[in-house]
Steps between C-alpha positions, in 0.01 A plus 500: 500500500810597641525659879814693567556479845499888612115662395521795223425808665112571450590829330650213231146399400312693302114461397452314220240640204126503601263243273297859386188246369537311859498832661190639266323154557539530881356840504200377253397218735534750829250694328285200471496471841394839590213469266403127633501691869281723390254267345565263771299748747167445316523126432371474902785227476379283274798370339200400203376822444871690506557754189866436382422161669848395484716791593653329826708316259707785460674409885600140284671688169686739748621208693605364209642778328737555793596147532633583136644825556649402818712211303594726250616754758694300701551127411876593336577757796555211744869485647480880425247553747410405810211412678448817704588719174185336341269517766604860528437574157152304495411727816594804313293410196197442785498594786499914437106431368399247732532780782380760260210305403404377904590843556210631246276253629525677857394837356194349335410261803226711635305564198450127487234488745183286376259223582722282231825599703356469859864566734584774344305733703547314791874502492709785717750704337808347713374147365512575127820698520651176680369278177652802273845433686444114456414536162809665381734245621224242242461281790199380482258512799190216632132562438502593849687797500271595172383817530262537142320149586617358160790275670757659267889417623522878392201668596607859417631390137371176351711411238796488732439100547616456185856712552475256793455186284763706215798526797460120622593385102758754570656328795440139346643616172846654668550221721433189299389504193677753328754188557247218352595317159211577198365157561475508894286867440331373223382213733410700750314708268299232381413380794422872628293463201289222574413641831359843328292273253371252815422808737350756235308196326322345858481838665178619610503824368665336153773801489826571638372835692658515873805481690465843662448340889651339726278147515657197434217503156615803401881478546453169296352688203761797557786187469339322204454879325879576539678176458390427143555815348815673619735170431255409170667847407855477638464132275359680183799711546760245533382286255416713157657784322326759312432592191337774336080544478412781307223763684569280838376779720176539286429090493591453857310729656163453331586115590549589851223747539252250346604217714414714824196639360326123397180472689492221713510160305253257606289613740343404870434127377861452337783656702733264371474669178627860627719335680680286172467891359722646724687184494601545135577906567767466744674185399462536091402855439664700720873306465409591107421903556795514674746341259333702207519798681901437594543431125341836417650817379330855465674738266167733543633808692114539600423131599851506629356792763187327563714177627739653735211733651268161553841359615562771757222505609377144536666425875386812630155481396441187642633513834340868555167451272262315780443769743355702272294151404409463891359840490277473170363168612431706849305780252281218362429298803407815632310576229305237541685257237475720223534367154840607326224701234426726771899492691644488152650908605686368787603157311683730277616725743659164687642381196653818343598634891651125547743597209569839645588367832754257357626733270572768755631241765728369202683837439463660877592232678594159351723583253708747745505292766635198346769712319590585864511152644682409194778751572499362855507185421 
């Protein structure tokens, strides 16, 4: 690669296409998650008993769907751009709905109150804005400043451990490995590898769920989550080329949505067994729904639609969709724990006003505010 020695100006690079199918495929498996959420409140956290038992793989393919997009994005761009122009533009792409989404978690922090969520009533107003503030720079705060008694590192917005997990690859990507030969990453991808297959395999729990606190068990599992994926993806880019798969969109998302929705394999007396599962779906499966989905092409105006709106909408919905899940799993501990046949009104209303959120947040405010920045910028 060459590297002229003065920088193109940043107005010199512009986006590249969008993968539509990766788009669609991200927005499919954010869906997933709001619907494992939802389910997730009645399985009294049983990990056994979970509907759409696997949908917390869905944190793995987005990790390493971005580890792919963020090589095809920017891997030729280097000499072009510097390191503050990329962190800049990764911000841009973030940052907007991480404060929108803490932000939204604020509003909703007070209709949380239950036995299941036991600080929330007992926390003042000045202490939850101060966690609000926190939360929208994503630094992540201790189990003792928790103020839900769940020990998230976000306790107003949950998913935003993962952004947190999403902008260290970030940082490791843009200052050394974006420089690292195929074989050195494809060493250090096996070996990041291995570690996901010993952890996931001898784990207690025999699943990859956690990382969202900040405990030396749970930062592990947050570490071991992130490191496979994103540079398993940033490798899958560097190292094939696509071709064409006819009705890619179709195939890959009913192989993605199936793989999330596979009750648990094994059960209480074989953990092992879920854990060679999930395994298989993040270091075979998910490397192969991504290349078949970058290989894809949709010449369906319709399906075409349907992509770019799942696409759209895929960041916003997750990073805005679990206050709304706080307060339904508030309705049904209140309620004493009832059964999603008898919450199934409000499940709906969570689900379908989880879209609406993100969808309205998406044209209000994310979209115009990054069009701003990006002007400023």
């Amino acid at each position: 690669m060459d590297h002229p020695s003065t920088p193109i100006p940043q107005q010199a690079l512009p986006a590249k296409p969008h993968f539509v199918i990766l788009d669609g495929l991200r927005g499919v498996a954010a869906l997933m998650v709001v619907a494992f959420h939802i389910f997730e409140t009645h399985s009294g956290g049983d990990h056994l008993k979970q509907i759409i038992n696997h949908g917390y793989l869905a944190v793995d393919f987005f990790f390493l769907l971005s580890g792919y997009v963020i090589g095809y994005a920017y891997d030729d761009r280097w000499g072009s751009m510097t390191l503050g122009n990329f962190f800049k533009r990764r911000l841009i792409r973030l940052q907007p709905m991480v404060i929108m989404g803490t932000v939204i978690g604020a509003l909703f922090f007070y209709t949380q109150d239950c036995a299941w969520m036991p600080l929330v009533g007992q926390t003042p107003v000045w202490k939850m804005l101060l966690i609000m503030l926190i939360g929208c720079t994503l630094i992540p705060v201790p189990p003792s400043m928790d103020i839900r008694g769940w020990g998230e590192m976000h306790p107003l917005n949950g998913p935003g451990w993962s952004l947190f997990f999403e902008y260290i690859a970030n940082i490791l990507y843009a200052l050394f490995v974006r420089r690292f030969p195929r074989w050195l990453l494809a060493v250090c991808v096996a070996v990041f590898g291995a570690a996901l297959i010993h952890y996931v395999v001898t784990s207690t729990t025999g699943d990859v769920v956690g990382g969202w606190s900040i405990t030396p068990e749970q930062l592990r599992i947050g570490f071991t989550r992130v490191m496979f994926p994103f540079f398993a993806g940033l490798l899958l880019f560097r190292t094939t080329k696509v071709t064409f798969v006819k009705n890619a969109f179709l195939w890959c998302s009913l192989l993605l949505a199936a793989a999330l929705a596979m009750p648990r394999i094994g059960g209480a007396d074989a953990l092992w067994a879920n854990g060679l599962y999930e395994s298989f779906v993040i270091i075979i499966l998910f490397p192969a729904i991504v290349y078949l989905g970058a290989s894809g092409d949709i010449k369906n105006k319709a399906a075409l639609r349907v992509c770019k709106f799942l696409g759209n909408i895929s960041y916003p919905i997750y990073i805005t969709h679990y206050a709304l899940i706080y307060t339904y799993t508030a309705w049904v501990a209140n309620h004493d724990g009832a059964p999603v046949t008898r919450a199934y009104p409000y499940a709906l209303l969570t689900f379908f006003g989880s879209i609406a959120i993100a969808y309205a947040c998406l044209k209000l405010y994310d979209e115009p505010v990054r069009k701003w920045l990006n002007q400023k910028r």
